[in-house]
N, C-alpha and C positions, 0 to 999 in steps of 0.2 A: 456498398450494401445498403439496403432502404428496406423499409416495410414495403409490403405491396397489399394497401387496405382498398375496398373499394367506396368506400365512403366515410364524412366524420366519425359513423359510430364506431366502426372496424378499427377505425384508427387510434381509438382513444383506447378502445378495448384492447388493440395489440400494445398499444405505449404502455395500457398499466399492469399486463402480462410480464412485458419485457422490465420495466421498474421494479417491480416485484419478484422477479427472478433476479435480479440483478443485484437487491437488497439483498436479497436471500445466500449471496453468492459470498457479500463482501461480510454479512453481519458473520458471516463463516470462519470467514478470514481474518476476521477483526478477533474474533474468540479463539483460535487457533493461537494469536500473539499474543493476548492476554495468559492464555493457559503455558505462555514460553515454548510453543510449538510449531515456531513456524515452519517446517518442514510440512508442515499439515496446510496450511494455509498454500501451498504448490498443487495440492490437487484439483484444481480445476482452476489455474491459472488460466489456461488458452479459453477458457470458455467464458469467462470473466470479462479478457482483455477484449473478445469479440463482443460480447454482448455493449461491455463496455464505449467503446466504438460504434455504433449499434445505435445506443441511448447519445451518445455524444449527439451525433449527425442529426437521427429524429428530432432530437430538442433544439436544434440550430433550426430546421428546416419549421417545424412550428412557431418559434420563435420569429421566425424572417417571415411567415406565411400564415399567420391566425386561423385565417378561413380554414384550414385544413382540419380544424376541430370544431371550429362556429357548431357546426350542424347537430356536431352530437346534444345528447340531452345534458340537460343540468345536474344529474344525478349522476351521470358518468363522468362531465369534466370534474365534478366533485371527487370521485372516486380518485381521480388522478392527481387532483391536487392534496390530495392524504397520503399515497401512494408514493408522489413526490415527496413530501415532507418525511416521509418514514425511511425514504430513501437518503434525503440529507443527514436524517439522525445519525444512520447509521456510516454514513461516509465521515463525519465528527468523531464517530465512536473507532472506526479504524485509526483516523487520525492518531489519535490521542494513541492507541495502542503502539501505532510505528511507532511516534516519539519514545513512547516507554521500552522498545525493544530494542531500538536504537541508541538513546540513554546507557540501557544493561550492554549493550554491544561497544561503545564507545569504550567503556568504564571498565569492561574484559581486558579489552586491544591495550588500553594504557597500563593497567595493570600485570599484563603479560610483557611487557616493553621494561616496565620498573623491575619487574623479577628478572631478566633478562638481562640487562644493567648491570643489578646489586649480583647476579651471581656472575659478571664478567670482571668487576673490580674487585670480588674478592679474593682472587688468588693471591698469591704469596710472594709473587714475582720472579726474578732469576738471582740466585747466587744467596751468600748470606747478607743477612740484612737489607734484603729488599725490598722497595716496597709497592702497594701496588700504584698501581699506574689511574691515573683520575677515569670517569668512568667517559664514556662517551658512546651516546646514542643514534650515531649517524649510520651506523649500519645495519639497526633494526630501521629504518627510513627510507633507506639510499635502497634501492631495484633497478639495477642498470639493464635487465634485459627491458623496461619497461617504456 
């Protein structure tokens, strides 16, 4: 998939359309993980990962090819390189967000593992005087259909 512009200006115009939507999509998604919702941040995944896709290709193909935006004005490739930059901020600010969600997701999973554990060696064992068995966590781990 490509833009189809007919000239520099179109083109820089459709690039800071599509960057701008784009921002708009992720800074979405980035506030969705902050707010601990990512379920929210699922709604317009597919359109995301398209546009996403989109933006990748476009920015390869100017990059390999200048001329394809020379012509536009100075005041538009300006607009684009703000556009850009607003666009990086906010791919920084997702950033930061997964780690943070990933972080609380990691620190769940072990913590669910530990409770998991401490309530398997605390039984009382078989017979009188027994005791329990050491604890071992290979089978919160181990997923053999996997």
């Amino acid at each position: 998939m490509a833009l189809d512009a007919h000239d520099a200006a179109d083109r820089v115009g459709q690039l800071i359309m599509l960057t701008e939507r784009l921002t708009g999509l992720i800074a979405d998604q980035a506030l969705a993980f902050e707010r601990r919702r990512p379920q929210d941040a699922a709604a317009h995944l597919e359109e995301t990962s398209r546009l996403a896709n989109l933006y990748r290709h476009e920015s390869a193909r100017v990059r390999a090819q200048p001329a394809l935006i020379a012509g536009a004005s100075l005041e538009q490739r300006r607009a684009l390189m703000r556009a850009t930059e607003g666009f990086d901020a906010v791919l920084a600010r997702q950033g930061r967000a997964l780690e943070a969600a990933k972080t609380v997701t990691e620190g769940l999973v072990k913590a669910i593992a530990e409770e998991v554990v401490n309530q398997r060696s605390a039984g009382p064992g078989y017979g009188p005087g027994a005791t329990p068995l050491a604890a071992d966590g290979r089978a919160i781990a181990l997923n053999r259909s996997a």
